[in-house]
C-alpha positions as CSV (number, residue, x, y, z in Angstrom):
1,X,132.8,58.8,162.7
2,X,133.2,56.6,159.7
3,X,131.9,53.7,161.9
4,X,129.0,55.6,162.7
5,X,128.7,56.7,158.8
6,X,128.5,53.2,158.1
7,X,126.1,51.9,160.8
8,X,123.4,54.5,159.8
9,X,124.1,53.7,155.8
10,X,123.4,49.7,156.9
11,X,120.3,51.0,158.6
12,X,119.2,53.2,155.7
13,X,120.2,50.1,153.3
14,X,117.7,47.5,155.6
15,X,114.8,50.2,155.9
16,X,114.7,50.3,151.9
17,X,114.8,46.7,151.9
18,X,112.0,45.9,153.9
19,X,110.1,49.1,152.1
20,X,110.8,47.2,148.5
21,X,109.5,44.3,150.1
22,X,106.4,45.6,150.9
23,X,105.9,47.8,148.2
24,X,106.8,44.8,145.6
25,X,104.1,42.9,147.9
26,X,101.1,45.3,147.4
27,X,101.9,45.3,143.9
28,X,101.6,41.7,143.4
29,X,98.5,41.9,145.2
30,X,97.0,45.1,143.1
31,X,98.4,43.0,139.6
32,X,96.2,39.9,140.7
33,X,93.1,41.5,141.1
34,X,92.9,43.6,138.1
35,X,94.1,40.2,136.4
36,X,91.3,37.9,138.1
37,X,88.6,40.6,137.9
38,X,85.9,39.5,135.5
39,X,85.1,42.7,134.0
40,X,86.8,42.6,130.4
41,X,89.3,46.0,130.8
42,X,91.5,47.5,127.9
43,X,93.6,50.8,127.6
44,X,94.4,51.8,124.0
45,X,95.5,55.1,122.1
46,X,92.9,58.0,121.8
47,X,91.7,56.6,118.4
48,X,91.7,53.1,119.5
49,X,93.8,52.1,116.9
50,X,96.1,50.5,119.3
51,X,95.3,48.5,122.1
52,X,98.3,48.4,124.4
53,X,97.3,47.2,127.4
54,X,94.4,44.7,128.8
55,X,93.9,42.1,131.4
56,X,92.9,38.4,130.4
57,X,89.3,38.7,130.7
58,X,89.2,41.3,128.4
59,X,91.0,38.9,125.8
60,X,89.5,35.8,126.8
61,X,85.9,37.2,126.1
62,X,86.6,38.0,122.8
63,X,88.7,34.4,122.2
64,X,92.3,35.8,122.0
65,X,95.6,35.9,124.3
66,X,96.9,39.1,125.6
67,X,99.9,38.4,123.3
68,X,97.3,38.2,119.9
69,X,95.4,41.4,120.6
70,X,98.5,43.7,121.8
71,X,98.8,46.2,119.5
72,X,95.4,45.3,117.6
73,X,92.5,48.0,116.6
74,X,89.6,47.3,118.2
75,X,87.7,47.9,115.1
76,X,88.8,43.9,115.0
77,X,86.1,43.2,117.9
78,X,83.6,44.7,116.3
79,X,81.2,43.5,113.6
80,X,80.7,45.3,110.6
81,X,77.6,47.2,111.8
82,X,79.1,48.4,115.6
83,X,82.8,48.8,113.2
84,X,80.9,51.4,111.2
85,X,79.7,53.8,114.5
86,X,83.4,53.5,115.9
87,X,84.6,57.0,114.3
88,X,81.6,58.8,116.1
89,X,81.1,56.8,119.3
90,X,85.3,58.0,119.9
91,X,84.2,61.5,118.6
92,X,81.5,61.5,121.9
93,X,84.3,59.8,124.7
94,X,86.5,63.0,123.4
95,X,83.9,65.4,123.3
96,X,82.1,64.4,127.1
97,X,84.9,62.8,128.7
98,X,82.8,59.4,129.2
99,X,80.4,57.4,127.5
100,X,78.4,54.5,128.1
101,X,76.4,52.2,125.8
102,X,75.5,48.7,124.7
103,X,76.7,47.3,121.6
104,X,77.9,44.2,119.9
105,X,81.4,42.3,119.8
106,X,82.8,39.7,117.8
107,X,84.9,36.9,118.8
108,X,88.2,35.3,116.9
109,X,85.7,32.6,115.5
110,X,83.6,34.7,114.4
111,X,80.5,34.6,117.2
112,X,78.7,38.2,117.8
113,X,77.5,39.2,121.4
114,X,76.1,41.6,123.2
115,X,78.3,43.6,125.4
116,X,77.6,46.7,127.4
117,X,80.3,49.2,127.5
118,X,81.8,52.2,130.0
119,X,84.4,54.0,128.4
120,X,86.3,57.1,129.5
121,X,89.0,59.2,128.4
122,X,92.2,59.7,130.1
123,X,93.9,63.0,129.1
124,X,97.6,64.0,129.5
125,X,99.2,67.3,131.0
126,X,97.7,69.8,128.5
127,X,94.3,68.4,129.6
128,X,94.0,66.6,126.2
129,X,92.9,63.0,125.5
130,X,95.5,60.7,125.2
131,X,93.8,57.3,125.5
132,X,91.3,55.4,126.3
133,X,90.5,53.7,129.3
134,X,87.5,50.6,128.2
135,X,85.4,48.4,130.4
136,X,83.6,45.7,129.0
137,X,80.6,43.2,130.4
138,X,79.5,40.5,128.5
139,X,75.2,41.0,129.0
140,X,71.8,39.4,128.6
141,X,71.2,41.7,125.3
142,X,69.2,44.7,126.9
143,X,70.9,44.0,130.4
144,X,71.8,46.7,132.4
145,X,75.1,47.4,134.1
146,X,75.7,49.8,136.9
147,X,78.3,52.5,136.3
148,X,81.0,52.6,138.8
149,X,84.1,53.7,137.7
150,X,85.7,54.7,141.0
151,X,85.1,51.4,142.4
152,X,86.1,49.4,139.3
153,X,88.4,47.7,141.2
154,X,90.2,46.0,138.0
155,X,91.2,49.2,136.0
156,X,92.6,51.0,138.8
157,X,95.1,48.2,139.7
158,X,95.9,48.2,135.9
159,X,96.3,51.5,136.3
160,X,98.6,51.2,139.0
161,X,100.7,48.6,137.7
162,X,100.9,50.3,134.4
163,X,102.3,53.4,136.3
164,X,104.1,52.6,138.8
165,X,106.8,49.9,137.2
166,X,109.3,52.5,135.9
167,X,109.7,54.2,139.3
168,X,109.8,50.6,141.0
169,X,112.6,49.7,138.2
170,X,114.5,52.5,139.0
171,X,114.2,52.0,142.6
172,X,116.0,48.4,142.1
173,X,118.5,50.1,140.3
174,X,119.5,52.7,143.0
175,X,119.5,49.6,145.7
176,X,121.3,47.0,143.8
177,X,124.3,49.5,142.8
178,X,124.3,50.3,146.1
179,X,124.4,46.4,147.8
180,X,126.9,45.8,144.9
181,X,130.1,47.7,146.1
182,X,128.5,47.4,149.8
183,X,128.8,43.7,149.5
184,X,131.9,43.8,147.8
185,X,133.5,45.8,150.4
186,X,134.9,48.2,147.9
187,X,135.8,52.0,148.4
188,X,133.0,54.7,148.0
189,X,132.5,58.1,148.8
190,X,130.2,58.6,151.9
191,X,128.9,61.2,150.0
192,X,128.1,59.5,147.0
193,X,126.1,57.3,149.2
194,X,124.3,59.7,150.5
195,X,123.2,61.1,147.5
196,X,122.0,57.8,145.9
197,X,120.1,56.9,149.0
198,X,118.0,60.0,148.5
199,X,117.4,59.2,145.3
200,X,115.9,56.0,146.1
201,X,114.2,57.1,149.5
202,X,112.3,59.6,147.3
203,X,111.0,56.9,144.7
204,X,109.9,55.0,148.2
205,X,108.0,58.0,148.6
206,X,106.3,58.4,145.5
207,X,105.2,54.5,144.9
208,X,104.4,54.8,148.5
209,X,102.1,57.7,147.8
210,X,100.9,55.9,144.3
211,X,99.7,52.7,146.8
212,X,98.6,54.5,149.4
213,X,96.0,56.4,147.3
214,X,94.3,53.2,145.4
215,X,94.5,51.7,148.8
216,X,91.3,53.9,149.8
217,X,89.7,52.5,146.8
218,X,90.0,49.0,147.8
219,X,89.2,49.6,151.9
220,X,86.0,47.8,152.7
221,X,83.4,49.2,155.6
222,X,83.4,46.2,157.6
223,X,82.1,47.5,160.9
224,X,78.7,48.1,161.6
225,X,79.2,50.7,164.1
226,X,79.6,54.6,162.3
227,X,83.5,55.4,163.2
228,X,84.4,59.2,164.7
229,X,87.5,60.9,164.6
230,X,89.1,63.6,166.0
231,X,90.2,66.1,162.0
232,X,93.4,67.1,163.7
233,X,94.8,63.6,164.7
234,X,94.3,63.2,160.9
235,X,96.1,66.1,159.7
236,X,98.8,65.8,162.4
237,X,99.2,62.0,160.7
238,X,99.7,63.1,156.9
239,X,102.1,65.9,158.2
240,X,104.7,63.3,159.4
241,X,104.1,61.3,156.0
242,X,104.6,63.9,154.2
243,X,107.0,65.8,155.7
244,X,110.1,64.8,154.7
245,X,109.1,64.5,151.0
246,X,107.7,68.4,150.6
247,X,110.5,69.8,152.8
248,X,113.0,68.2,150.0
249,X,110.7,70.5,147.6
250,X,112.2,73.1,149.4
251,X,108.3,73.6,150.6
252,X,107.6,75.9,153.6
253,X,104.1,74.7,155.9
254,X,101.8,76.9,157.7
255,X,99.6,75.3,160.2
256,X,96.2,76.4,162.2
257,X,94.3,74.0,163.6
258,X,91.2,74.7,165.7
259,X,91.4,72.8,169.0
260,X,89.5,71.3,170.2
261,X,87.0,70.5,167.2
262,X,84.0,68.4,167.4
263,X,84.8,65.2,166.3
264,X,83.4,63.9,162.8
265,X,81.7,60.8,161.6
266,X,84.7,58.4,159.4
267,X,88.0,56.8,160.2
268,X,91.1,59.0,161.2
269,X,93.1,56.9,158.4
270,X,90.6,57.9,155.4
271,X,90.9,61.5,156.5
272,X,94.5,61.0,156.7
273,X,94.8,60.1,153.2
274,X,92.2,62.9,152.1
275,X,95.0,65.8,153.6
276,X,97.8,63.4,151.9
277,X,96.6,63.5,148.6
278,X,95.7,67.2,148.9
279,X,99.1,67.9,150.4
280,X,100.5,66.6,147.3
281,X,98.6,68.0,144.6
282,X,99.6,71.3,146.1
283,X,103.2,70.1,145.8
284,X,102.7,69.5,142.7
285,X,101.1,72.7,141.7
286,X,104.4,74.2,143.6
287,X,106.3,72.7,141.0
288,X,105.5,75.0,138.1
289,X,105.5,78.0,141.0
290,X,108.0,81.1,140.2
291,X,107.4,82.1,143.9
292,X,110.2,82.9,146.0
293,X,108.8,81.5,148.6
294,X,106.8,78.5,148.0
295,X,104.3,77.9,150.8
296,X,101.3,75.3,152.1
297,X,98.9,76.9,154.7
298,X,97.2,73.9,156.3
299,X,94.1,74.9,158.9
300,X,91.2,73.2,160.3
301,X,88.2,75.4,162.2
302,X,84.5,75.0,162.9
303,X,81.6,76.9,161.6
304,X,78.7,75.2,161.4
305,X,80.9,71.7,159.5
306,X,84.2,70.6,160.3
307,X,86.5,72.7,158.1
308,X,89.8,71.9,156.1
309,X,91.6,74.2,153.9
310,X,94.8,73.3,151.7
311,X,96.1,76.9,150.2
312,X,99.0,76.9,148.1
313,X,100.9,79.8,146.5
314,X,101.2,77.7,143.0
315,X,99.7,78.2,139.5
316,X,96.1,77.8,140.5
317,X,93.8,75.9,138.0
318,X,92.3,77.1,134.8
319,X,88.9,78.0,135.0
320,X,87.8,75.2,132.0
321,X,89.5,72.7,134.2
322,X,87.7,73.8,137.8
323,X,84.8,70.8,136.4
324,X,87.3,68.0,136.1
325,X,90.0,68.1,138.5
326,X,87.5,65.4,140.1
327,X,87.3,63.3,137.9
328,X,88.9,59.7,137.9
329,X,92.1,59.6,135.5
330,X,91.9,63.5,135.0
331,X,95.3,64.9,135.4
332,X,97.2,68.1,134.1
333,X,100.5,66.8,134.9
334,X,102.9,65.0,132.2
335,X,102.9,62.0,134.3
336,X,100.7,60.4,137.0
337,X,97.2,58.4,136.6
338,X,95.3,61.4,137.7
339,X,93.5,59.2,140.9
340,X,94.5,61.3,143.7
341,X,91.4,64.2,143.7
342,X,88.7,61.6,142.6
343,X,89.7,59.4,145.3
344,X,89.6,62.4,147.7
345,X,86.3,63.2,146.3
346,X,85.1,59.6,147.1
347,X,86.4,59.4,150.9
348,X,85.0,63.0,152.0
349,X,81.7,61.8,149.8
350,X,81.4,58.9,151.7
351,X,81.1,60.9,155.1
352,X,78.6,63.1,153.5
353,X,80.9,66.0,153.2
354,X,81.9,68.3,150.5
355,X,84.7,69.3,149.0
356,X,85.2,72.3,146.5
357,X,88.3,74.4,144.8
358,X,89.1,77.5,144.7
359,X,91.7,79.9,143.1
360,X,93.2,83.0,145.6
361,X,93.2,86.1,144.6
362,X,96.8,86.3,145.1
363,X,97.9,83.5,142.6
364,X,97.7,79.5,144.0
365,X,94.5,77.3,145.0
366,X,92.4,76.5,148.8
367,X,90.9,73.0,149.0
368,X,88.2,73.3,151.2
369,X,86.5,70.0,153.0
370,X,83.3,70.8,154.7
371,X,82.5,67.7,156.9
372,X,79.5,67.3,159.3
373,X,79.7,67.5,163.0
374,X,79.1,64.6,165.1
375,X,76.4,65.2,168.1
376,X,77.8,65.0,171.1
């Protein structure tokens, strides 16, 4: 028995290995594009009086490091005229949740250019703004640039990066305590073990999640040939990636699914992530639940579209948030980038489907994802 104990804990140890591995990969890979991208990106405090995070383009255009501008206002990049407009120009990103508009910069040596601008408040669990996210393009003078936040490949990865190196730390931690005494060949409680490699097999799952969901974002359509899928396949799919992680929430899942179902026009893996990421913002919204039971009712059917509903028995959404759940960077919890419903948003978009939320008359929310038929 204790062989066996042993055996499955090497097993466990060497499936976390190759996961950090992976995950440490994709991370590299998401931190080099948002530092190559050329698009100048910045994320400072809600009054911009404190720039705490950029890439180097974002620097470089304006003639600094990283290192000099850290902590800087950006009143600094801004000549006296633009400097003097700051105050209200915030005021609007607060007040409309975006704003876009050409203006001027100013470099370390004093040089003025023109500059178009995107920028976009990020707000924090109480659905206030707490910072601002900033894009930045060097132009022609009365150059225009196209908006694009969802695909702004750059400030996503810094987005991601950002968020996900204090789970990532943590996840090291668990693992090298772990490989410390295993190594070492010292006593420990089986138990114990046990315990900690939970802990660590969860924050697999969320920076698993946190990758998997910019992954759709940065998923090119290389094939020139529409791809169908069969909704179910897709469902069936996130149900075994998420299974583990909302039955440890103590979660219950409901299922109906129409078979068989007309197939619809995208890739089984897209739709897959589409039920992922609504699968977990209905854990989520379980969290604050004072249910008893704490349930998921997952069904697909066809009338007319391709039909998937997401109902949870949760804390539903407040009707003056119902207008920005979508939106890139919107989020209501304490932590989290808020990227999971825009991206969701994106991928049902791009198949020219719909998707809409509502609140049940018996407390919780239904995500509903209309999607067209494919002709036979």
């Amino acid at each position: 028995m204790i062989l066996q104990d042993k055996e499955q804990q090497a097993d466990e140890l060497n499936r976390l290995r190759k996961l950090n591995s992976e995950l440490n990969k994709q991370l590299s890979e998401l931190k080099k594009a948002f530092e190559h991208t050329k698009t100048g990106i910045a994320i400072s405090n809600k009054t911009g009086k404190n720039l705490a995070y950029m890439n180097p383009a974002f620097a470089e255009m304006h003639g600094y490091t990283v290192e000099e501008l850290t902590g800087k206002p950006i009143k600094n990049l801004l000549p006296p005229a633009a400097g003097h407009q700051l105050p209200e120009i915030i005021a609007t990103i607060h007040k409309n949740g975006c704003h876009t508009f050409e203006s001027s910069h100013i470099t370390k040596k004093g040089i003025v250019f023109p500059v178009m601008v995107e920028a976009k408040a990020a707000y924090d669990g109480k659905g206030k703004s707490a910072r601002l996210i900033i894009n930045v393009w060097k132009t022609a003078g009365r150059q225009r640039v196209e908006e694009d936040l969802k695909n702004s490949v750059g400030i996503l990865a810094g987005g991601i990066a950002h968020e996900i190196k204090q789970p990532l730390n943590s996840l090291k931690m668990l693992i090298d305590g772990i490989l410390y005494w295993n190594e070492r060949e010292r006593s420990i409680d089986t138990n114990q073990i046990i315990k900690e490699l939970k802990k660590a097999s969860l924050q697999v799952d969320k920076i698993s999640l946190i990758v998997k969901q910019m992954g759709a974002l940065f998923r090119k359509q290389t094939s020139p040939k529409p791809h169908t899928c069969d909704l179910n396949e897709a469902v069936k799919g996130a149900l075994d990636i998420m299974g583990r992680q909302l039955r440890a929430h103590g979660i219950e899942i409901k299922k109906s699914l129409q078979n068989p179902l007309p197939r619809v026009q995208g890739e089984s893996f897209r739709l897959e992530e589409v039920t992922v990421n609504l699968l977990a913002n209905a854990m989520h919204a379980l969290e604050g639940s004072a249910a008893r039971v704490k349930e998921i009712f997952i069904a697909t059917r066809w009338d007319k579209n391709v039909i998937l509903e997401i109902r949870d028995n949760g804390t539903g959404i407040k009707e003056e948030l119902k207008n920005k759940i979508f939106d890139p960077f919107f989020t209501t919890k304490e932590t989290g980038m808020g990227i999971g419903l825009s991206i969701t948003h994106y991928i049902v978009a791009s198949t020219g489907g719909s998707i809409r939320a509502e609140n049940n008359v018996k407390g919780g929310a239904t995500f509903i994802v209309e999607l067209p038929a494919c002709k036979e």
